[in-house]
RODO-2510 file (C-alpha; in nm, 4 decimals, decimal comma):
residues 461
     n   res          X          Y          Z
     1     x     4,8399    -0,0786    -3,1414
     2     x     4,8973    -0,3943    -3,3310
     3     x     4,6074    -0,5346    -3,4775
     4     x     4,4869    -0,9607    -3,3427
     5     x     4,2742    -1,1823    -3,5108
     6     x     3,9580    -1,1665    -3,2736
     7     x     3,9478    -1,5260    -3,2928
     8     x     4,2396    -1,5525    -3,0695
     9     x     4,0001    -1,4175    -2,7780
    10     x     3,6980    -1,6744    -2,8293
    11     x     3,8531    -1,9074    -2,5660
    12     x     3,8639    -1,6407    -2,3195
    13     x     3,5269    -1,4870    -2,3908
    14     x     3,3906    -1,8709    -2,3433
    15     x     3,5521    -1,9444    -2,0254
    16     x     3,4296    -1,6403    -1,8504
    17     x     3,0819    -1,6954    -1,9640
    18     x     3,1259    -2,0340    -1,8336
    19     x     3,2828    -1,8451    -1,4870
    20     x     2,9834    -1,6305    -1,4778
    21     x     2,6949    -1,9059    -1,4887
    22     x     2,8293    -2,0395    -1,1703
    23     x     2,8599    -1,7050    -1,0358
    24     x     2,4866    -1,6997    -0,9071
    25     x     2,3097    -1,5217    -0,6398
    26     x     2,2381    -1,6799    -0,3236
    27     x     1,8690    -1,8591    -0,3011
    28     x     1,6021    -1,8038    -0,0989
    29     x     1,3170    -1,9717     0,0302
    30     x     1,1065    -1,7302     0,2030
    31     x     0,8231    -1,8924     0,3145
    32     x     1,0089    -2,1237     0,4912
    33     x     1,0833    -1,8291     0,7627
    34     x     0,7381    -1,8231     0,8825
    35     x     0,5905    -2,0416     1,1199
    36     x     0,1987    -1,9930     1,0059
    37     x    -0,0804    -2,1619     1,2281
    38     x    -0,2728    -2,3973     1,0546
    39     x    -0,5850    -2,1666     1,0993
    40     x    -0,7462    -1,8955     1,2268
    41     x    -0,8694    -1,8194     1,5708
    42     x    -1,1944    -1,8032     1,4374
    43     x    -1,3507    -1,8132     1,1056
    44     x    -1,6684    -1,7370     0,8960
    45     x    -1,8201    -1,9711     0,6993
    46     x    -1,9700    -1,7302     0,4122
    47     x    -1,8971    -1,6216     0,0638
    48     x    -1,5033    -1,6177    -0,0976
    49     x    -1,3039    -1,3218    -0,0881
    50     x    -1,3046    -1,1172    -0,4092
    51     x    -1,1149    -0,8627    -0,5658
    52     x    -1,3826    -0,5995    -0,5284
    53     x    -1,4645    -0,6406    -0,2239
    54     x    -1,6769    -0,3325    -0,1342
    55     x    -1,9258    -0,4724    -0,3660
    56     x    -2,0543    -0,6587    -0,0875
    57     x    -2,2046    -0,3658     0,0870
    58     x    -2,4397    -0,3104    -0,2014
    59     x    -2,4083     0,0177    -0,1994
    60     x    -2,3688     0,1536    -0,5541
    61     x    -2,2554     0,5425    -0,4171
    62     x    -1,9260     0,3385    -0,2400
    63     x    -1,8952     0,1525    -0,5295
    64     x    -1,8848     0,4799    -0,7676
    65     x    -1,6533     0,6307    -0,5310
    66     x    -1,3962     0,3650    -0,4614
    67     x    -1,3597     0,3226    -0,8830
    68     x    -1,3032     0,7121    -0,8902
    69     x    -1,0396     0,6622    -0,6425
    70     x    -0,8462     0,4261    -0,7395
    71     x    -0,8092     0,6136    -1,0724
    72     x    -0,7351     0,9431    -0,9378
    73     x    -0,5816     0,8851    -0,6125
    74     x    -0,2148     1,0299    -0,6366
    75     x    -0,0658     0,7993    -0,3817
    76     x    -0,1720     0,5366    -0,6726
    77     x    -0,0316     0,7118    -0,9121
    78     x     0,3083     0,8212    -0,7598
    79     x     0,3203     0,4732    -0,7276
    80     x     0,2137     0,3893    -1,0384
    81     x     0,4859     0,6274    -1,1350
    82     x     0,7775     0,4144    -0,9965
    83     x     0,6855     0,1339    -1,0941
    84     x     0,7733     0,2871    -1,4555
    85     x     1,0993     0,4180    -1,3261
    86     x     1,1844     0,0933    -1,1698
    87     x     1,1056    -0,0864    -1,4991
    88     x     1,3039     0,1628    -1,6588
    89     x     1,5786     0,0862    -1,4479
    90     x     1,5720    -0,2702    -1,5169
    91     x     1,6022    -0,2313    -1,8629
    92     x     1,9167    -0,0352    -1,8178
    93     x     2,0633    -0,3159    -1,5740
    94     x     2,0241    -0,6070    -1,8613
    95     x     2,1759    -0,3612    -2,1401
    96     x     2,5286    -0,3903    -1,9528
    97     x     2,5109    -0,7535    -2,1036
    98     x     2,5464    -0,6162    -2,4095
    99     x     2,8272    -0,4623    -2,5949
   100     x     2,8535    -0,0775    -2,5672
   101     x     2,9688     0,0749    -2,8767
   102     x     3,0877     0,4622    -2,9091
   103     x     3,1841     0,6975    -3,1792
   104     x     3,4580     0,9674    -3,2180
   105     x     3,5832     1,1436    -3,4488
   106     x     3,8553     1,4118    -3,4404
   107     x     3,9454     1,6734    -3,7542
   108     x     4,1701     1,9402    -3,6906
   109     x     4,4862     2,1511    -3,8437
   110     x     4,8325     2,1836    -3,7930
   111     x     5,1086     2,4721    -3,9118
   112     x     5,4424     2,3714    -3,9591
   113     x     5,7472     2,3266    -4,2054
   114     x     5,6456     2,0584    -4,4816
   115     x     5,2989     1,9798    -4,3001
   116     x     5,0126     2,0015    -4,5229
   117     x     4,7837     2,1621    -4,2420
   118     x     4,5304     1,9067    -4,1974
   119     x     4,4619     1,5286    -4,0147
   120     x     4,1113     1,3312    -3,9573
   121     x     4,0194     1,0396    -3,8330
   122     x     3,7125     0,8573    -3,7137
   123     x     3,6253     0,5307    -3,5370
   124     x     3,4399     0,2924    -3,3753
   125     x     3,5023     0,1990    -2,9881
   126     x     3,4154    -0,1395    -2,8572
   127     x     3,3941    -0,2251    -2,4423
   128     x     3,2280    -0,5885    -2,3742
   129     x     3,2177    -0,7300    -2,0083
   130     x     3,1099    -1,0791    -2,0207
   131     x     3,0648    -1,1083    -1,6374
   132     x     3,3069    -1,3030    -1,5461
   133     x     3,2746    -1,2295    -1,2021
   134     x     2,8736    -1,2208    -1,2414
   135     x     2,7698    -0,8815    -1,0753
   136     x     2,6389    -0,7596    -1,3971
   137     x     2,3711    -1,0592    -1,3423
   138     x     2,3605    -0,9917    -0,9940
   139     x     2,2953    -0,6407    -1,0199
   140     x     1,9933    -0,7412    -1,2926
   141     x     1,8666    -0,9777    -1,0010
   142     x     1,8421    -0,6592    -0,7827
   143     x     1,7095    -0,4332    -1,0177
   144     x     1,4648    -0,6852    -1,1117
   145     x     1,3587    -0,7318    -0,7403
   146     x     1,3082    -0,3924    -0,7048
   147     x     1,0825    -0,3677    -0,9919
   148     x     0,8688    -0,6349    -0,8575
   149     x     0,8724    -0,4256    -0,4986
   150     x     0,7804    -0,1465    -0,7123
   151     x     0,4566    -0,3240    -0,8510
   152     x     0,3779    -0,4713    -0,5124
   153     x     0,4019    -0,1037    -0,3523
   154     x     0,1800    -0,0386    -0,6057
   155     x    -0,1109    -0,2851    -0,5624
   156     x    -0,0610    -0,2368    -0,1889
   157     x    -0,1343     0,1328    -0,2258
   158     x    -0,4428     0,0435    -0,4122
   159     x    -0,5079    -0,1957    -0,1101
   160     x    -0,4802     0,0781     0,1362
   161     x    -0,6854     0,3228    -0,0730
   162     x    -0,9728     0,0939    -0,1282
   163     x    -1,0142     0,0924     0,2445
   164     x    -0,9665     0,4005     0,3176
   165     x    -1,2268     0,5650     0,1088
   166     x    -1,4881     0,2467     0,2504
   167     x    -1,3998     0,3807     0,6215
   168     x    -1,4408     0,7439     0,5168
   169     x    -1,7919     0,6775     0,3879
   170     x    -1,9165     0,4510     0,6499
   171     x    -1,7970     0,7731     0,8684
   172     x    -1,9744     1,0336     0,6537
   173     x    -2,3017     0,7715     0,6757
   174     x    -2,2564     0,7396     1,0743
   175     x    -2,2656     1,0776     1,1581
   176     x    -2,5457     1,1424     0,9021
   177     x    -2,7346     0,8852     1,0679
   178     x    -2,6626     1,0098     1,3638
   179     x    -2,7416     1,3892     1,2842
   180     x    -3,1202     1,2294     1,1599
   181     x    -3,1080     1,0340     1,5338
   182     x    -3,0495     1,3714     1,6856
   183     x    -3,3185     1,5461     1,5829
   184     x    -3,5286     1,2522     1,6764
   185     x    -3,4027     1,2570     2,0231
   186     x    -3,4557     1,6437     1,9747
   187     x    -3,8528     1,6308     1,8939
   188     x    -3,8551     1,3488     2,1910
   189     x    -3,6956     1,5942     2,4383
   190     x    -3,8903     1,8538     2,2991
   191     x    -4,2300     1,6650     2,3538
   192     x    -4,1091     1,5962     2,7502
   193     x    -4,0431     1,9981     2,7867
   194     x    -4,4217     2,0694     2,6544
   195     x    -4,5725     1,8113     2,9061
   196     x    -4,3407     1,9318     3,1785
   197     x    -4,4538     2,3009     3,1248
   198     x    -4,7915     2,2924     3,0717
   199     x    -4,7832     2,0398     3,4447
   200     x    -4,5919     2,3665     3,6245
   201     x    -4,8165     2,5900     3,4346
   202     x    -5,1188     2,3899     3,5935
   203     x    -4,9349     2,4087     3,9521
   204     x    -4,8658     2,0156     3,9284
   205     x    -4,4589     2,0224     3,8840
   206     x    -4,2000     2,2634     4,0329
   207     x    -3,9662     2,4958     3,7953
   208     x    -3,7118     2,2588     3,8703
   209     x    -3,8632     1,9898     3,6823
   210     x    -3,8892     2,2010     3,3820
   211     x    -3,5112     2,3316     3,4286
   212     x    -3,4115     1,9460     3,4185
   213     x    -3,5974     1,8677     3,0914
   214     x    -3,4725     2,2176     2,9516
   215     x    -3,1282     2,1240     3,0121
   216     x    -3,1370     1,7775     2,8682
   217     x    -3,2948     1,9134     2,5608
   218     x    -2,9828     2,1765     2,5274
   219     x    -2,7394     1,8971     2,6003
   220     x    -2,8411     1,6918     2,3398
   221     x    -2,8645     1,9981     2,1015
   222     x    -2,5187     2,0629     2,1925
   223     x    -2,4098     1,7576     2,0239
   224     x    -2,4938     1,8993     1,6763
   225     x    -2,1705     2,1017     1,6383
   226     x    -1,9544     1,8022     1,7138
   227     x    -2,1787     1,5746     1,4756
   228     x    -2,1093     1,8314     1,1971
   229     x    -1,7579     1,8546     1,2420
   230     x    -1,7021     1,4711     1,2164
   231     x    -1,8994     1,4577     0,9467
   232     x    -1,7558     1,7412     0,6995
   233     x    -1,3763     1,5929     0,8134
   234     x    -1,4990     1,2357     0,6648
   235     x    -1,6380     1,4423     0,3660
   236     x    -1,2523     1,5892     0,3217
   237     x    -1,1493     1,2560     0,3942
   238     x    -1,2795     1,1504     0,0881
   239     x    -1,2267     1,4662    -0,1285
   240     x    -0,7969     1,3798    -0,0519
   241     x    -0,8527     1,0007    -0,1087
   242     x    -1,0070     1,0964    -0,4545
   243     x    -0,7749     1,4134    -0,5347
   244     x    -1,0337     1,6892    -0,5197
   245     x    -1,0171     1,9474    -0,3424
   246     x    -1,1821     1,9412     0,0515
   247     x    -1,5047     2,1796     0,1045
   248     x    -1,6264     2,0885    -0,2492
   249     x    -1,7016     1,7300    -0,2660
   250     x    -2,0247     1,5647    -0,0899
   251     x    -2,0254     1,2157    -0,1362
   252     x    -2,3974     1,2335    -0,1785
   253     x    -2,6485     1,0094    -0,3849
   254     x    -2,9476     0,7569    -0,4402
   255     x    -2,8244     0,5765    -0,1232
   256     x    -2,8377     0,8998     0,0948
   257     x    -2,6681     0,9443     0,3791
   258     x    -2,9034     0,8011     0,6581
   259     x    -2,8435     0,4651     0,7168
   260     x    -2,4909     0,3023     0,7800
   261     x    -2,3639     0,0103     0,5180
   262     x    -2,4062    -0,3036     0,6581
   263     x    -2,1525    -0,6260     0,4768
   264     x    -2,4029    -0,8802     0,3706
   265     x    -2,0678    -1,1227     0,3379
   266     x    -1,7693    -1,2375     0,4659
   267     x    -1,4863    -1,3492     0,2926
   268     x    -1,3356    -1,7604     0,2790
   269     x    -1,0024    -1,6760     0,4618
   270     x    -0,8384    -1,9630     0,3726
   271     x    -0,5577    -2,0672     0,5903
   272     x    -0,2846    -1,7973     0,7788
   273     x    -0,0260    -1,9556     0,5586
   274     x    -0,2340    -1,7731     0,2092
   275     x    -0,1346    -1,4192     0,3314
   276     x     0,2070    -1,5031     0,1770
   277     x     0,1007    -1,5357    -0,1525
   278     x    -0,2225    -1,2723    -0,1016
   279     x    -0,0978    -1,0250     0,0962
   280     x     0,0767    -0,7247    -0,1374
   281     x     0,3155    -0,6007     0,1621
   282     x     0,4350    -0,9302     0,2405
   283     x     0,4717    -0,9776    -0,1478
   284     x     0,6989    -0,6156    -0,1141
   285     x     0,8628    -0,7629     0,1861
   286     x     0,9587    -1,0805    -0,0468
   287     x     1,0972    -0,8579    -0,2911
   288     x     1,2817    -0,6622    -0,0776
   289     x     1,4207    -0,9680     0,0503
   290     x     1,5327    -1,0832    -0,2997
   291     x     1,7061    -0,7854    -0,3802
   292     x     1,9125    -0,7976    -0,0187
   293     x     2,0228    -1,1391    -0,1284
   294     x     2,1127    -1,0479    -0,5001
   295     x     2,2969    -0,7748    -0,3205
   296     x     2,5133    -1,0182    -0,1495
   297     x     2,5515    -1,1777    -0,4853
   298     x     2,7142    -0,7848    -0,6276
   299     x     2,9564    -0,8492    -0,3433
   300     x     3,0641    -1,2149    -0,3466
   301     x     3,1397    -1,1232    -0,7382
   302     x     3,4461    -0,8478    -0,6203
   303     x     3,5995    -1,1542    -0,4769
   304     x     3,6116    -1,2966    -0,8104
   305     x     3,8254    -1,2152    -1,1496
   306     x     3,6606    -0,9534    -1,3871
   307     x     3,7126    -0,9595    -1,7627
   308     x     3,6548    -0,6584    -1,9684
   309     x     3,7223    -0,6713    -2,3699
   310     x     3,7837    -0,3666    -2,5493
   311     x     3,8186    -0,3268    -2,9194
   312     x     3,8658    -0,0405    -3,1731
   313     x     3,8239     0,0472    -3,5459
   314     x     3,9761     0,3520    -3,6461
   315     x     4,0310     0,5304    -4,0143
   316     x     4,2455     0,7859    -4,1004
   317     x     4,5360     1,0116    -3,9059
   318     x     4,6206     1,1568    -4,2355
   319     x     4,5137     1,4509    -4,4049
   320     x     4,1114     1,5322    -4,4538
   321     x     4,1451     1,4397    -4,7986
   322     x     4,2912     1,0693    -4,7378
   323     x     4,0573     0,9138    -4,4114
   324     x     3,9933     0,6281    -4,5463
   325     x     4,3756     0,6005    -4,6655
   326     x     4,4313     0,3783    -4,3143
   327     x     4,2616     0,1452    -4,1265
   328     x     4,3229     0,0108    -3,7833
   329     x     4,1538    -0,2570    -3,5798
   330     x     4,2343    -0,3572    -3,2334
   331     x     4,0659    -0,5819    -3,0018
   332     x     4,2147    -0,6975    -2,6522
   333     x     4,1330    -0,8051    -2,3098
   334     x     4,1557    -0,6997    -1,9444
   335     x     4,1471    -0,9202    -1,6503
   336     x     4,1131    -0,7706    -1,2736
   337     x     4,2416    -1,0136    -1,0482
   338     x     4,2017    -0,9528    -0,6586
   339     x     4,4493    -1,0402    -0,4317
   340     x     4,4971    -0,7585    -0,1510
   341     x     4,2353    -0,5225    -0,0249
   342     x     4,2965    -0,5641     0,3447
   343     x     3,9863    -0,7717     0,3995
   344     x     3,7781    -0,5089     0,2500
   345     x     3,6129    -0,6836     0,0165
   346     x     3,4613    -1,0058     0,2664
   347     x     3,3871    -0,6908     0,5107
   348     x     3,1157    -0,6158     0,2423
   349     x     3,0171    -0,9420     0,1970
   350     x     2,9799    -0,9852     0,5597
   351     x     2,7600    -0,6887     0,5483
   352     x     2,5270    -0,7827     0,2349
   353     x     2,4760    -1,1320     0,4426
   354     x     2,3881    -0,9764     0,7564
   355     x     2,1248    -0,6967     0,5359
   356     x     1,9698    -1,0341     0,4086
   357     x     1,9113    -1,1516     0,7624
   358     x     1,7311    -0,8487     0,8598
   359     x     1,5156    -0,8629     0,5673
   360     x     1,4251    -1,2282     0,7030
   361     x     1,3348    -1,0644     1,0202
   362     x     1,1378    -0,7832     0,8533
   363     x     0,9693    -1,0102     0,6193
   364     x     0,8305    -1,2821     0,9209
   365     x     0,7268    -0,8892     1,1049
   366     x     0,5576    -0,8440     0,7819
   367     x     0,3577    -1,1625     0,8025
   368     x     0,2861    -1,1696     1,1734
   369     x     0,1729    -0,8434     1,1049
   370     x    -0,0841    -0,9081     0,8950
   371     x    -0,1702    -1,2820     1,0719
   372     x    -0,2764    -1,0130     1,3429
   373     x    -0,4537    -0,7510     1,1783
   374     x    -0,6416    -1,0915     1,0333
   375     x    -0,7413    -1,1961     1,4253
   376     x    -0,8178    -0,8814     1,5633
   377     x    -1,0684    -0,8289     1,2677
   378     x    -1,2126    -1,1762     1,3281
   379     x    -1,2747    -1,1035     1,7073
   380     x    -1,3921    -0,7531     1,6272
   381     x    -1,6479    -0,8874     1,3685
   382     x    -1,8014    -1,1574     1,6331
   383     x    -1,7725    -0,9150     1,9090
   384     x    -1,9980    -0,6429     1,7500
   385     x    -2,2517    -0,8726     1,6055
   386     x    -2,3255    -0,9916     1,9398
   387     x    -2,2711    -0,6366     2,1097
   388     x    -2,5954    -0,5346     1,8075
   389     x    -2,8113    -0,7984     1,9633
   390     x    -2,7832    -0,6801     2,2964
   391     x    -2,8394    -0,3239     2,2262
   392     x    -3,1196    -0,3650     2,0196
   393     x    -3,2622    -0,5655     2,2790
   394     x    -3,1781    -0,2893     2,5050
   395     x    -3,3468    -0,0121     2,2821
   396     x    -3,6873    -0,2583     2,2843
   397     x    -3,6793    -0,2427     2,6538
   398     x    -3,6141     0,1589     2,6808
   399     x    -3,8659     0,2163     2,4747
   400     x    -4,1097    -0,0081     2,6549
   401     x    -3,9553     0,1710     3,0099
   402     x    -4,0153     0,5352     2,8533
   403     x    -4,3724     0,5044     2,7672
   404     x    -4,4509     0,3169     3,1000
   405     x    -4,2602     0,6363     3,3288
   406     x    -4,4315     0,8784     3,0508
   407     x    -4,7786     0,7303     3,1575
   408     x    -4,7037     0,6945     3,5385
   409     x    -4,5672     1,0428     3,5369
   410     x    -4,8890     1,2109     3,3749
   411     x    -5,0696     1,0334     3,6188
   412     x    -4,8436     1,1803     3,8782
   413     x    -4,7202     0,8169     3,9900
   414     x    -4,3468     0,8411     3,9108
   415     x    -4,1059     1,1552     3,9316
   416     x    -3,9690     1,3257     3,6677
   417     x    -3,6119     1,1612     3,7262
   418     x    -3,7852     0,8374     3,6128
   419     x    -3,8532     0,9992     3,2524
   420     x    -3,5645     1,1762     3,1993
   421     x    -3,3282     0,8641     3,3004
   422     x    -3,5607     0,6444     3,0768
   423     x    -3,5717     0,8906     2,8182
   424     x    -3,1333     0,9237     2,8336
   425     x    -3,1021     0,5745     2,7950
   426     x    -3,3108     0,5170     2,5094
   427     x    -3,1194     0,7975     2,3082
   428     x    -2,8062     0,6257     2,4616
   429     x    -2,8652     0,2652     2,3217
   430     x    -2,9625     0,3883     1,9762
   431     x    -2,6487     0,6122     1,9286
   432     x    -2,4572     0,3189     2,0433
   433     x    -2,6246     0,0973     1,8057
   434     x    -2,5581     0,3145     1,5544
   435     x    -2,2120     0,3345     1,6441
   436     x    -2,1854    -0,0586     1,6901
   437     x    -2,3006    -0,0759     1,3321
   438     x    -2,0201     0,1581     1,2140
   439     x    -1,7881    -0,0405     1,3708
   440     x    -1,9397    -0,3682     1,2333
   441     x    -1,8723    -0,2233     0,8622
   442     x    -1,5333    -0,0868     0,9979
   443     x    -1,4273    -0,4575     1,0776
   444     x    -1,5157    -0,6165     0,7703
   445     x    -1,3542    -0,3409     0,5517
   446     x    -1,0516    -0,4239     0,8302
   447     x    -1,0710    -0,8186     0,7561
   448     x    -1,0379    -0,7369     0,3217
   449     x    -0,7826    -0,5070     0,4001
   450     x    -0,5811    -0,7464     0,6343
   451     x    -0,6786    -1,0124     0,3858
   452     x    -0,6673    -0,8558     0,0461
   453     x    -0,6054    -1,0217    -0,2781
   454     x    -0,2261    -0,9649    -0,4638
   455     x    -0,2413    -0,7538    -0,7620
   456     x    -0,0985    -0,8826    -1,0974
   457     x     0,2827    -1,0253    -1,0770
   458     x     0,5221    -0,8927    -1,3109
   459     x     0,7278    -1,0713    -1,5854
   460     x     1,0874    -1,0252    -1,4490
   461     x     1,2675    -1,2515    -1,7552
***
């Protein structure tokens, strides 16, 4: 190949790097998708939403447990994981802006008449795409989108996690709480049996009476099993959120396992229109949707001219003893020009534009999504404070109605039935308090996790 001054090729290089800056990929303004309310259905008026949320049930065993899982939890760190390779990734998209440069070298021997057996040579290989077209920068946008998915996947896991292992214990504390409650309602049973006997032993009740109170008693007994089970699946719960293994982990610890968690605050919301910059899946579903239109951006560049410059230093072709007896240097330049492809090429535009939409669609899903995950913990929060009210009320006045029938019934002045419907609701209302409370500390853990803070954004420059 004849050797050219590289400066002959400047003009060329300049003009396509002048081609490629307008070569950009189409922008978005996602936000502008959403039609957000200007507020929330309902609101409370308490303390601002922080980052460690569960802090505000004051309970130092969560706390302990939701810092141990967010180390060891592997969903975290398989994301954690790709958020490496993704970065990785990236790094490998911007090095196509630079020149690649190989090495060869070839030695070898030849027989013949008046051959002297032996040729080397060795050189350096040159291959430079300026983007001309700009994919190369389009392709970095996409990579760099997905890196930023990556991370938000990431901090979303965390999200999810942080949750999960709050629900898991308020479970493992409800059915504690409600195992103490049962033997309660056990020893209360048991104390209604006694009376009931020793009246049929005295000739004052029938044997039906004390079958009645005998099979109450086993009822509620019967409801240990069941208790149990929930209890020791809540326990596994927690030994896969943490990445131990189930049947040897026991969340136990100075807060015990009797009493339920109860939020002391609720977080500022803000308005509906903050879950786009707070929310870590809507963050995802952003960069999801800047990748789709960066990959329109890959396609709209085949419609364009591509440049590719390729140059060469080579020594030798002689014999081993003379490689450095010839020197050749080469530099050139290859443009693709489309012209014919049978509308191939728009096809795939057409295509990358109508991905984009759907990532518009999937994006406003994303945020009505979480607008109503917002509302429904709002109502369910308001809803089971008042529902606690009543039912404590309701456990005041059973109590009140089962030591009136106990009296009347001693005094033979009210039947059985009286005590043993008294006696049912009373163990009623304070299982469903108990339950309302669960659900209480379910709904706020439901509100941080429909309103959770981002985690940290990435440097994508």
């Amino acid at each position: 190949m004849t050797s050219r001054p590289i400066r002959r090729f400047l003009p060329v290089m300049l003009a396509a790097s002048t081609l490629a800056a307008c070569a950009t990929v189409p922008e978005i303004e996602p936000q502008t998708a959403v039609d957000a309310p200007p507020a929330y259905s309902a609101a409370l008026p308490e303390a601002g939403l922080a980052d460690d949320w569960w802090e505000g049930f004051g309970d130092p065993v969560l706390d302990a447990l939701v810092e141990r899982g967010l180390a060891a939890n592997l969903d975290i760190t398989a994301a954690r994981d790709r958020v490496r390779a993704a970065e990785a990734l990236l790094r490998a998209e911007r090095s196509d802006l630079l020149p690649r440069v190989d090495g060869a070298a070839d030695v070898g021997v030849t027989a013949g008449e008046g051959d002297d057996g032996s040729f080397a040579s060795a050189g350096l290989f040159v291959l430079f795409d300026p983007d001309l077209s700009g994919r190369l920068s389009a392709e970095i946008r996409a990579a760099a989108a997905r890196y930023a998915q990556a991370d938000y996947i990431r901090a979303d896991t965390r999200r999810i996690v942080a949750a999960a292992i709050a629900s898991q214990y308020v479970e493992y504390r409800r059915t504690g709480a409600q195992l103490e409650l049962l033997q309660e309602s056990t020893a209360l049973q048991e104390q209604t049996l006694d009376v009931v006997t020793l009246r049929y032993e005295a000739g004052l009740a029938a044997n039906l009476d004390v079958r009645r109170a005998a099979a109450d008693l086993a009822q509620t007994q019967a409801r240990r099993g069941l208790l149990e089970i929930d209890r020791a699946e809540a326990a596994h719960a927690l030994a896969l959120l943490l990445a131990e293994a189930p049947g040897t982990f026991l969340p136990e610890g100075e807060s015990g396992i009797g009493s339920i968690p109860s939020y002391a605050e609720g977080p500022a919301l803000g308005q509906p229109a903050d879950l786009l910059r707070r929310r870590t899946d809507i963050l995802a579903a952003e960069a999801r949707l800047q990748e789709a239109a960066a990959a329109v951006g890959i396609e709209q560049a085949d419609l364009r001219p591509s440049l590719t410059v390729p140059a060469s230093i080579v020594l030798g072709g002689g014999g081993i003893d003379d490689l450095f007896g010839e020197f050749l240097a080469s530099v050139g330049a290859a443009l693709d020009l489309p012209i014919f492809d049978g509308g191939r090429r728009h096809a795939e535009v057409e295509a990358a534009e109508a991905e984009l939409d759907a990532r518009y669609a999937e994006y406003r899903l994303t945020f009505l999504d979480a607008l109503g995950e917002t509302e429904n913990a709002l109502v369910a929060i308001g809803a089971f404070r008042q529902r606690a009210i009543a039912l404590s009320e309701a456990i005041e006045q059973s109590e009140a109605a089962l030591e009136q029938s106990n009296a009347l019934y001693r005094e033979g002045l009210a039947s059985l039935f009286d005590v043993l419907d008294a006696q049912r609701q009373l163990i009623s209302s304070r299982e469903s308090l108990l339950d309302n409370l669960a659900a209480l500390s379910n709904a706020h853990i439901a509100l941080h996790l429909a309103a959770a803070s981002q985690g940290p954004q990435l440097d994508q420059t």
